[in-house]
C-alpha positions as a Python dict, from the first residue, in 0.01 Angstrom:
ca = {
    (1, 'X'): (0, 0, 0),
    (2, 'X'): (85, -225, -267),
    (3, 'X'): (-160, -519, -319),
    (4, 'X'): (-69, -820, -616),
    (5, 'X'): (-332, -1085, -746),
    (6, 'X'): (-193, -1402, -805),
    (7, 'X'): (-440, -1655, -1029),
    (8, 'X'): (-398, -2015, -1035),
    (9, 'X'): (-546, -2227, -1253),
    (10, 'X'): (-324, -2576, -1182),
    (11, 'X'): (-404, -2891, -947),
    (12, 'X'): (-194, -2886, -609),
    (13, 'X'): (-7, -3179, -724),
    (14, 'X'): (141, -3335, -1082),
    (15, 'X'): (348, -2977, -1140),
    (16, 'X'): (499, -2734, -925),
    (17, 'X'): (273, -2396, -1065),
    (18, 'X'): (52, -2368, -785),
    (19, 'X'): (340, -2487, -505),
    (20, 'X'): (550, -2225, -677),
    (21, 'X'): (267, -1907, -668),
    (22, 'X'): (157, -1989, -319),
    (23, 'X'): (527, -1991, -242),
    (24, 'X'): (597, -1661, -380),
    (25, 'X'): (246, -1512, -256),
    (26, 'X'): (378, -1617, 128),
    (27, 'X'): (707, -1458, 75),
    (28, 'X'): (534, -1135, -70),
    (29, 'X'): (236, -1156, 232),
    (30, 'X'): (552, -1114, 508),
    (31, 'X'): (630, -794, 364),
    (32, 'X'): (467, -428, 573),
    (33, 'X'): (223, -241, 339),
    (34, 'X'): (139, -517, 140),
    (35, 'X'): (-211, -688, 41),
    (36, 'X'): (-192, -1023, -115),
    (37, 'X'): (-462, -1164, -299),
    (38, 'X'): (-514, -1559, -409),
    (39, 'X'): (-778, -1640, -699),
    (40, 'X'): (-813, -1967, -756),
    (41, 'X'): (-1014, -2097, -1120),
    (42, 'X'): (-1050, -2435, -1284),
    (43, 'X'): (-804, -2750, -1130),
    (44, 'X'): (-670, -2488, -854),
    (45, 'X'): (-968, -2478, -690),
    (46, 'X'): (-875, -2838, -561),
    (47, 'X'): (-631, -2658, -365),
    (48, 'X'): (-838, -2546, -109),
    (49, 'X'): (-1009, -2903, -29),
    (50, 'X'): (-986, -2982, 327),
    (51, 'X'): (-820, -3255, 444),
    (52, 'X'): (-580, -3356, 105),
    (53, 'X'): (-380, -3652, 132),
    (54, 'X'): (-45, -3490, 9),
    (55, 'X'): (164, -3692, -211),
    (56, 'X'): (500, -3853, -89),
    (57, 'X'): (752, -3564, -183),
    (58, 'X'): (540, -3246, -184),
    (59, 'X'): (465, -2983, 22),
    (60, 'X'): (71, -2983, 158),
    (61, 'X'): (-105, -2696, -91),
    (62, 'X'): (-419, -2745, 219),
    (63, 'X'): (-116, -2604, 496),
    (64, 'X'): (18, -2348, 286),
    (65, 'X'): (-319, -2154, 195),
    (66, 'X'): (-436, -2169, 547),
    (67, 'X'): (-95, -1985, 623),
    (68, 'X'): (-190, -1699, 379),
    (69, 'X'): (-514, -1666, 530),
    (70, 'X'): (-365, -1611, 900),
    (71, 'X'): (-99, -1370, 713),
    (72, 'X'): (-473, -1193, 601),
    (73, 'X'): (-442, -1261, 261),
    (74, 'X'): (-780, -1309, 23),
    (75, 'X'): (-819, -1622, -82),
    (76, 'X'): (-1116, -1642, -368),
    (77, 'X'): (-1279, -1927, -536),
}
């Protein structure tokens, strides 16, 4: 079983970093065999506040961690 640790350390809005590693981290969770892990340090941690008022023109950081969790990914503060 393979099993990757992605860290992010970024808001959820003002850059694409942390849009761009939960991105990849979904695409990697779909694959068989494979245990994804999310740490999240410093601004990042803002990513998992409940209910975020997204910003016209991105993609909701909130909506996109809950969908790692249900894929069983490890999502750490």
């Amino acid at each position: 079983m393979a099993s990757l640790l992605f860290v992010l350390n970024e808001g959820p809005y003002g850059s694409e970093r942390s849009y761009n590693a939960l991105r990849h981290a979904m695409a990697v969770a779909k694959q068989p065999d494979t245990q994804v892990r999310v740490f999240l340090m410093a601004d990042a941690t803002t990513c998992a506040l409940a209910g975020q008022n997204t910003p016209e023109g991105y993609y909701s950081v909130e909506r996109m961690l809950k969908g790692l969790v249900t894929k069983k990914a490890q999502v750490a503060l």
